[in-house]
N, C-alpha and C positions, 0 to 999 in steps of 0.2 A: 628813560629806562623803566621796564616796567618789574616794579619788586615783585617776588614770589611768596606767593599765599603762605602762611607758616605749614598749615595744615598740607600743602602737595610739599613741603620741604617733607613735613614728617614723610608721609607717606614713601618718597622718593628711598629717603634715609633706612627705614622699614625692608623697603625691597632689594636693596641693596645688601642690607645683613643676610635678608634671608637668602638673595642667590648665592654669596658666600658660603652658607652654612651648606648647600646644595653642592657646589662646586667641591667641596674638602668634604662629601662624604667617602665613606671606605666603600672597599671593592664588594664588601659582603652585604653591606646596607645597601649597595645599589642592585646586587643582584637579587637579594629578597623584596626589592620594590618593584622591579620586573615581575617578578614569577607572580605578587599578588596581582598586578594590574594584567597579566596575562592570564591570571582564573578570571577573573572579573570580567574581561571580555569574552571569556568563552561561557561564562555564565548570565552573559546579557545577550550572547547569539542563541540560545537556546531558546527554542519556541517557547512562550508567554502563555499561559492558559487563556481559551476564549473567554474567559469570565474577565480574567485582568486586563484585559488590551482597551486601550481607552477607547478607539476606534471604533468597538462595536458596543458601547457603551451609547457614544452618540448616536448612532447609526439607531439602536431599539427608545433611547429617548425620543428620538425625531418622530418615530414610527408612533411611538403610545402620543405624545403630543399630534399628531397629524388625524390619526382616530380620534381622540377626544374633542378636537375639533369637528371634524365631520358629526361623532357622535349631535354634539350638542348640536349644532346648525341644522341637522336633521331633526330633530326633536322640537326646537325652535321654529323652524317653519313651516313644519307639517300641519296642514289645516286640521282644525278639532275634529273628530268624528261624534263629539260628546252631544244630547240634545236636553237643553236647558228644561229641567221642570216647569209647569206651567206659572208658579209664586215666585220663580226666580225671573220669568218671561216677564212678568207684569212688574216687577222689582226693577229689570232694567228700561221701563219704558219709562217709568217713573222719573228715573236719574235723567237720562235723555233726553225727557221731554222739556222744551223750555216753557210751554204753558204752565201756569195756574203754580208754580213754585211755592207762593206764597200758602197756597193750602198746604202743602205736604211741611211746610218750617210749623204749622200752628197744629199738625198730626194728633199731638197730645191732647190737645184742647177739644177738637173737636172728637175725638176716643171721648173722654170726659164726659161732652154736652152729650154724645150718645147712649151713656149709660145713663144719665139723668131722664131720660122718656122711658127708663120701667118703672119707674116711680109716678109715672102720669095719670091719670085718669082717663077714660075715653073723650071727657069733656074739656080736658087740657089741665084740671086742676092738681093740686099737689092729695098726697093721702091725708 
């Protein structure tokens, strides 16, 4: 046999009072529970203002998301029309190039040993 839950006891016990309480209402409680539940649906057949209707809610969501997709994917794919400065031209040949890396990691150094030759003499000697 299989015992019952306490909790669907309660619950059971619960619904039981309250269809009672339903059942022994008066003539006048039932008729004022009619006439509100019959405003109530004549107040929810009334048309809904286009603002409040959930339906067009989604409907201009999907729309402004469906633009902003395109937006962006257009912006994103569209090839540059922009033409690179000539110091940015030579900047990116630099990164790219896999030659001679090792010079451009010692950059500083040799900036450096370049300003040390205004200090030289025609004859190579120091002042």
């Amino acid at each position: 046999m299989n015992a019952k839950d306490p909790e669907e006891t309660f619950l059971e016990r619960v619904q039981d009072i309250l269809d009672q309480g339903t059942e022994n209402l008066g003539t006048r409680t039932e008729r004022r529970l009619k006439d509100i539940r019959g405003q109530a649906l004549l107040e929810a057949g009334e048309k809904r203002s286009w603002l409040l209707h959930p339906r067009r809610w989604v409907l201009v969501g999907s729309f402004a998301m469906v633009t902003l997709v395109a937006a962006g994917l257009f912006f994103l794919l569209s090839p540059s029309t922009e033409t690179l400065p000539a110091g940015e031209i030579e900047d990116l040949e630099i990164i790219t190039s896999q030659e001679r890396i090792d010079v451009y990691q010692e950059l500083d150094f040799y900036r450096w040993l370049g300003s040390k030759d205004d200090y030289l003499r025609p004859n190579g000697k120091g002042l």
